[in-house]
N, C-alpha and C positions, 0 to 999 in steps of 0.2 A: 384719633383725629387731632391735625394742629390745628386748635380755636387761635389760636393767634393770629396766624396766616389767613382762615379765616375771617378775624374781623379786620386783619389791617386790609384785605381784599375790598372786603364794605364799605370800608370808609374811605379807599379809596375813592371808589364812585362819586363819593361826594364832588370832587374837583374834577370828573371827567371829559371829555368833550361833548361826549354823547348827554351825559346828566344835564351842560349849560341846552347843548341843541333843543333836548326838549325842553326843558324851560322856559326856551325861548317860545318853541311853536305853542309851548302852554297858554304863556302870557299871550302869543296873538288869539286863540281861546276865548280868553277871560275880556279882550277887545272886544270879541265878537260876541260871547254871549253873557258872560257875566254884565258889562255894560252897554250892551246894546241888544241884548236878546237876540241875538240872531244865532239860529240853530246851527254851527255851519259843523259837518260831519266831511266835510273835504278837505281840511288840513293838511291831508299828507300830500294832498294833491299841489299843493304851495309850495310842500317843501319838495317835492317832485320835482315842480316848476323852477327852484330854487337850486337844482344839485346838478339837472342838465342845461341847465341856461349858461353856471357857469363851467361845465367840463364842453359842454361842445364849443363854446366861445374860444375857451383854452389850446383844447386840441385841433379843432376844424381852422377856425381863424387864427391865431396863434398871438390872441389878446394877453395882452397885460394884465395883473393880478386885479387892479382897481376896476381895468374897464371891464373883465369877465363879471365882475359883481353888481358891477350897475347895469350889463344887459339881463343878469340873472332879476335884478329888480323892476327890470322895463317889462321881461317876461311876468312877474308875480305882477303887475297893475293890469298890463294888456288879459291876465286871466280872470283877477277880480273885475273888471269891466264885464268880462263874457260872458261871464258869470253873474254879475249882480244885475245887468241892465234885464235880461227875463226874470230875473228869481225874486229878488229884492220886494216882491209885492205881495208874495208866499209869505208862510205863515209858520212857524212851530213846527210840526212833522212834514209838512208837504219843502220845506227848506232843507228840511235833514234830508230827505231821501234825492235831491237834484241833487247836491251837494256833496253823496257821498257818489252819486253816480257818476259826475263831472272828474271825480278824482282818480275813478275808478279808468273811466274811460281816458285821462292824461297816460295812468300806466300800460295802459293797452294797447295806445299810440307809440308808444316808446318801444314797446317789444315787437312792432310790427317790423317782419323781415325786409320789406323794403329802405325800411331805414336804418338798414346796419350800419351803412357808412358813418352816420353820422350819431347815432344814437346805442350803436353796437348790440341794437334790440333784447332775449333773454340774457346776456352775457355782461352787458351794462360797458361800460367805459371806465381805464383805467391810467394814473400814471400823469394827473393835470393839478398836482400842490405843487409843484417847484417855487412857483412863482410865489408861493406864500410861506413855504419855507425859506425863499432867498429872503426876504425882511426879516428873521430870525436875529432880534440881539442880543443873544446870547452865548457866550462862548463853548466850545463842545466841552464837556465834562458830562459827570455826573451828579445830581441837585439831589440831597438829601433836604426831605419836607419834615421829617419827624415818624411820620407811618406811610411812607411811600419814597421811595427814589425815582426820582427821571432824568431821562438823557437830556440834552439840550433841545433837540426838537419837540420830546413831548411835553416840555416843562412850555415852550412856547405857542404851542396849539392849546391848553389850560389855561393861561395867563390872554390869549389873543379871545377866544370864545367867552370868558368870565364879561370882558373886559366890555363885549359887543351886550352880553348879555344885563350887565349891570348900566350901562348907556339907556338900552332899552326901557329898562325898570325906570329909570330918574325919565325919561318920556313920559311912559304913561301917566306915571305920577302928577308930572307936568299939565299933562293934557285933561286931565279927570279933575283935575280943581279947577280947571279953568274953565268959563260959559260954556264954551263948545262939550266940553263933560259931560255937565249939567244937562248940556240938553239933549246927551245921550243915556243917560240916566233917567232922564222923563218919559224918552222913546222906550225905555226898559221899562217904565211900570205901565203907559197907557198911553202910546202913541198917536190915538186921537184927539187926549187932551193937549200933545203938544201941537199937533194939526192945527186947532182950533187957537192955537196962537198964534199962526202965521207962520211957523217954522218948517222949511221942508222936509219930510222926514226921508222922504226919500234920499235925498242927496245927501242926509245925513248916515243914514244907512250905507252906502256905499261907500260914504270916507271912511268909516270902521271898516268895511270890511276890507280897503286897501290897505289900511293899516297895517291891521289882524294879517290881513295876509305879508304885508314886509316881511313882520316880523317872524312868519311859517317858513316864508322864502330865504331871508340870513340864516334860521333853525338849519335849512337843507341843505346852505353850502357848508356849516359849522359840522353837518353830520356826515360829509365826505370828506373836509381833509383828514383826518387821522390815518382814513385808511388809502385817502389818494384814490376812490373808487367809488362809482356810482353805479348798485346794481337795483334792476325797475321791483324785484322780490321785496326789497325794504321799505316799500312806498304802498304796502297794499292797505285793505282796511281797518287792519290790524294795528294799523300804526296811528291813525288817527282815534283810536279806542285806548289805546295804553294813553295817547295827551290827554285825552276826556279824565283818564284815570287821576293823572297829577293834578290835573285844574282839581276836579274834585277833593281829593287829599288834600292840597291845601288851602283852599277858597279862591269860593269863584269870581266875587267881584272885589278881588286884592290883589296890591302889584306884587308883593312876596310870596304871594300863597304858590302861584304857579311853579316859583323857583325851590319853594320847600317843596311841594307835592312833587316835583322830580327827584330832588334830594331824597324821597321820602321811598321814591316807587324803586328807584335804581339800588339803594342800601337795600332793601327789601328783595328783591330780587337777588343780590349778589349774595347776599346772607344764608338765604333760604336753598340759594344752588349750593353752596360749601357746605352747610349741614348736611346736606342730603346725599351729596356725592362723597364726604366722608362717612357718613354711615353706613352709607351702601360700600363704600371701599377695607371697611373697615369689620362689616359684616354684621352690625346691629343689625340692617334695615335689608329682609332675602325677599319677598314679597314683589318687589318691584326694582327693574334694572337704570340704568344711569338716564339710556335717554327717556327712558318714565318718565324718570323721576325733573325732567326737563320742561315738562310739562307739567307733572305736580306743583312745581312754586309758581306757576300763575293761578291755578285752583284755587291755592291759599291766599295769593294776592286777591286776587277777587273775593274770596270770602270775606277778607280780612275792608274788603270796600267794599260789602254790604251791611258790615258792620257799623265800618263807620255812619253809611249812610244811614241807618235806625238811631246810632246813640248820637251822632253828631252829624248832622246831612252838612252844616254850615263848613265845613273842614276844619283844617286843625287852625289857621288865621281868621277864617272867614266870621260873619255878623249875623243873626240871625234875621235880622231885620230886612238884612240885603235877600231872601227868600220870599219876601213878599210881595216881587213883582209876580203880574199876572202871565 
């Protein structure tokens, strides 16, 4: 086996587009329920909301790179509205299960045959980055990093995602020392005691959750350009389980924890697939074949997060303290 190639593979991922995206939809996550307790288990359905807002803007209307991004954002508000104006009064599990079915039902809508035209239904829609590869300033070559080379484009799509991602961060940041934080932090240990100050908690709930969903929604356009391709397969409820994963991994009510716990999930994953696939290639490991073994490193990943959750439930950033809302 080459462990080299192997770990410069891993460490890759650290700087991937895919590693910021989720990061991103992490942090809207850690919006939603590390500081605001809201169970929201439809994430992907944000970043769903987020990846055909802006390919159909692209390709149906033949929008500019800016304006495809801000219809993609007009869609993620007009969803959390849809969504929040019934649900937002729910509670704990009766939110998780609207929430995951809300996201569910987005992808269902999208693979429906009627809407090929415009939504290219199971087959998804392809071939709508130009327009964000034309802002590229970077000249074509090739960009040695140290443990990874990239062309100009890919050096640009890392550096453009990082960039959205690390904005994101200095927000919430922003936003969580400020009153309005505060008072979603109160709404997170006992929402009646903030009631009973006069504060609407309602309307406070639902500015999280358009937040939280922003930032699910920039997560979904950050996770089509690389491949310039939007298929409805990547939006299922799978997807919003692996972000639960990162929120958890690196704590849930911290602005970094979300961006380690991706860091954390993606090297983990890419690691455990190059072990695996060299051994099996190699002929250590006869028991099980490649695409098993495909499946195996999520086993491990999950074992390896319920681990954590017994010796560390707070993650690897998180406070223990911040566990003791109700």
């Amino acid at each position: 086996m080459d462990f080299l190639n192997i770990l410069t593979g891993a460490l890759g991922e650290i700087i991937s587009p895919t590693t910021a995206a989720y990061a991103l939809a992490a942090l809207g996550l850690a919006v939603h329920f590390g500081y605001s307790g809201l169970l929201n288990f439809g994430q992907a359905g944000f970043m769903a909301m987020g990846a055909y807002g802006f390919a159909i803007s692209t390709l149906t209307f033949n929008a500019p790179f800016w304006l495809a991004v801000l219809v993609a954002l007009a869609c993620s508000v007009g969803f959390a509205f849809l969504l929040g104006i019934p649900t937002l009064r729910l509670r704990a599990d009766y939110l998780s299960i609207v929430t995951i079915a809300a996201a569910e039902v987005v992808r269902y809508i999208v693979t429906t045959n009627s809407l090929t035209d415009i939504t290219g239904s199971a087959g998804g829609l392809n071939g709508f980055a130009d327009g964000f590869y034309a802002l590229n300033p970077f000249p074509e070559g090739t960009y040695n990093l140290g443990f990874i080379s990239l062309s100009a484009r890919d050096l640009w799509v890392r550096v453009a995602a990082w960039i959205v991602v690390a904005i994101c961060c200095v927000i919430v940041w922003l936003l969580m020392r400020s009153p309005w934080g505060r008072v979603l932090k109160g709404i997170r240990e006992d929402e009646n005691a903030v009631r009973s100050l006069g504060k609407n908690v309602y309307s406070y709930k639902m500015q999280a959750l358009v937040i939280g969903g922003v930032f699910g929604t920039l997560a979904g356009v950050l996770f089509t350009l690389p491949r310039s391709s939007v298929q409805p397969a990547n939006y299922g409820s799978e997807l919003t389980f692996f972000l639960w994963t990162c929120l958890l991994l690196g704590g849930m009510a911290t602005v970094l924890g979300p961006v380690i716990g991706a860091m954390l999930f993606w090297v983990v994953l890419s690691l455990t697939q190059g072990l695996l696939y060299g051994a099996i290639g190699a002929g250590y490991i006869t028991f099980i074949s490649i695409p098993q073994a495909g499946q195996l490193r999520y086993i491990m990943v999950g074992i390896a997060l319920m681990l954590l959750m017994i010796f560390r439930p707070q993650g690897v950033l998180g406070n223990k303290k911040e566990l003791a809302f109700s």
